[in-house]
C-alpha positions, 0 to 999 in steps of 0.5 A: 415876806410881805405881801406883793402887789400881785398878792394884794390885789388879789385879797382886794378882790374878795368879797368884804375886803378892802383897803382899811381891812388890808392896812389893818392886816398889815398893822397886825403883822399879817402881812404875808399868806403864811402868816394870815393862814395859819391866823384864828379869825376870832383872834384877828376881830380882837386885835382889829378891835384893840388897834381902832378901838372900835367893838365893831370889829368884833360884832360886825357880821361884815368884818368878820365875813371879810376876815374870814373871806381873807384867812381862807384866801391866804389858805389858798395860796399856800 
Protein backbone atom coordinates (compact mmCIF):
# COMPACT_ATOMS: atom_id res chain seq x y z
CA UNK A 1 0.00 0.00 0.00
CA UNK A 2 1.58 3.25 -0.89
CA UNK A 3 2.63 5.43 1.13
CA UNK A 4 -0.02 7.98 2.91
CA UNK A 5 0.27 11.82 3.29
CA UNK A 6 0.44 11.12 6.82
CA UNK A 7 3.43 8.58 6.25
CA UNK A 8 5.11 11.07 3.76
CA UNK A 9 5.21 13.62 5.85
CA UNK A 10 6.69 12.05 8.48
CA UNK A 11 9.83 10.47 5.80
CA UNK A 12 10.16 14.38 4.71
CA UNK A 13 10.66 15.02 8.27
CA UNK A 14 14.18 12.93 8.37
CA UNK A 15 17.02 14.22 8.29
CA UNK A 16 18.38 14.27 4.23
CA UNK A 17 15.32 13.56 2.61
CA UNK A 18 13.21 15.12 0.76
CA UNK A 19 10.80 15.67 -2.07
CA UNK A 20 13.30 14.37 -5.21
CA UNK A 21 14.56 11.19 -2.55
CA UNK A 22 10.69 10.34 -1.93
CA UNK A 23 9.91 10.65 -5.79
CA UNK A 24 13.02 8.57 -6.39
CA UNK A 25 11.54 5.84 -3.70
CA UNK A 26 8.42 5.84 -5.37
CA UNK A 27 9.85 5.31 -8.80
CA UNK A 28 11.62 2.47 -7.40
CA UNK A 29 8.39 0.64 -6.01
CA UNK A 30 9.43 1.75 -2.61
CA UNK A 31 6.45 2.92 -1.97
CA UNK A 32 5.36 1.60 1.04
CA UNK A 33 7.20 0.83 4.82
CA UNK A 34 7.27 -2.57 3.97
CA UNK A 35 8.80 -2.50 1.31
CA UNK A 36 11.28 0.49 1.93
CA UNK A 37 12.08 -1.77 5.29
CA UNK A 38 13.01 -4.76 4.12
CA UNK A 39 15.24 -2.74 0.98
CA UNK A 40 19.35 -2.89 1.11
CA UNK A 41 20.65 0.53 1.17
CA UNK A 42 23.39 -0.14 -0.87
CA UNK A 43 20.69 -1.58 -3.50
CA UNK A 44 18.61 1.54 -3.22
CA UNK A 45 22.05 3.98 -4.19
CA UNK A 46 22.34 1.79 -7.19
CA UNK A 47 19.06 1.78 -8.51
CA UNK A 48 18.97 5.81 -7.62
CA UNK A 49 22.05 5.81 -9.90
CA UNK A 50 20.74 3.71 -12.83
CA UNK A 51 17.22 5.76 -13.04
CA UNK A 52 18.97 9.42 -13.12
CA UNK A 53 21.92 8.57 -14.38
CA UNK A 54 23.84 10.08 -12.03
CA UNK A 55 27.04 8.12 -9.92
CA UNK A 56 26.29 10.81 -7.11
CA UNK A 57 23.89 8.47 -5.84
CA UNK A 58 26.20 5.97 -5.17
CA UNK A 59 29.30 8.27 -4.00
CA UNK A 60 27.36 10.99 -1.99
CA UNK A 61 27.73 10.67 1.74
CA UNK A 62 24.50 12.55 1.62
CA UNK A 63 22.22 10.33 -0.60
CA UNK A 64 23.37 7.64 1.19
CA UNK A 65 22.83 9.07 4.76
CA UNK A 66 19.35 10.10 3.54
CA UNK A 67 18.58 6.89 2.34
CA UNK A 68 19.60 5.07 5.07
CA UNK A 69 17.80 7.79 7.45
CA UNK A 70 14.91 6.56 5.27
CA UNK A 71 14.99 2.54 5.26
CA UNK A 72 15.52 2.96 9.32
CA UNK A 73 12.50 4.95 9.38
CA UNK A 74 10.38 2.56 7.49
CA UNK A 75 11.90 0.04 9.88
CA UNK A 76 10.40 1.87 12.53
CA UNK A 77 7.08 2.06 11.35
CA UNK A 78 6.29 -1.44 10.98
Amino acid sequence: MPFTPEQQQSLLAQKGVGKTILQRLQQMGLDDTAKLAAADVDDILQQGAALTGSTCWKNSPQARAAIAAAVEWAKAQN
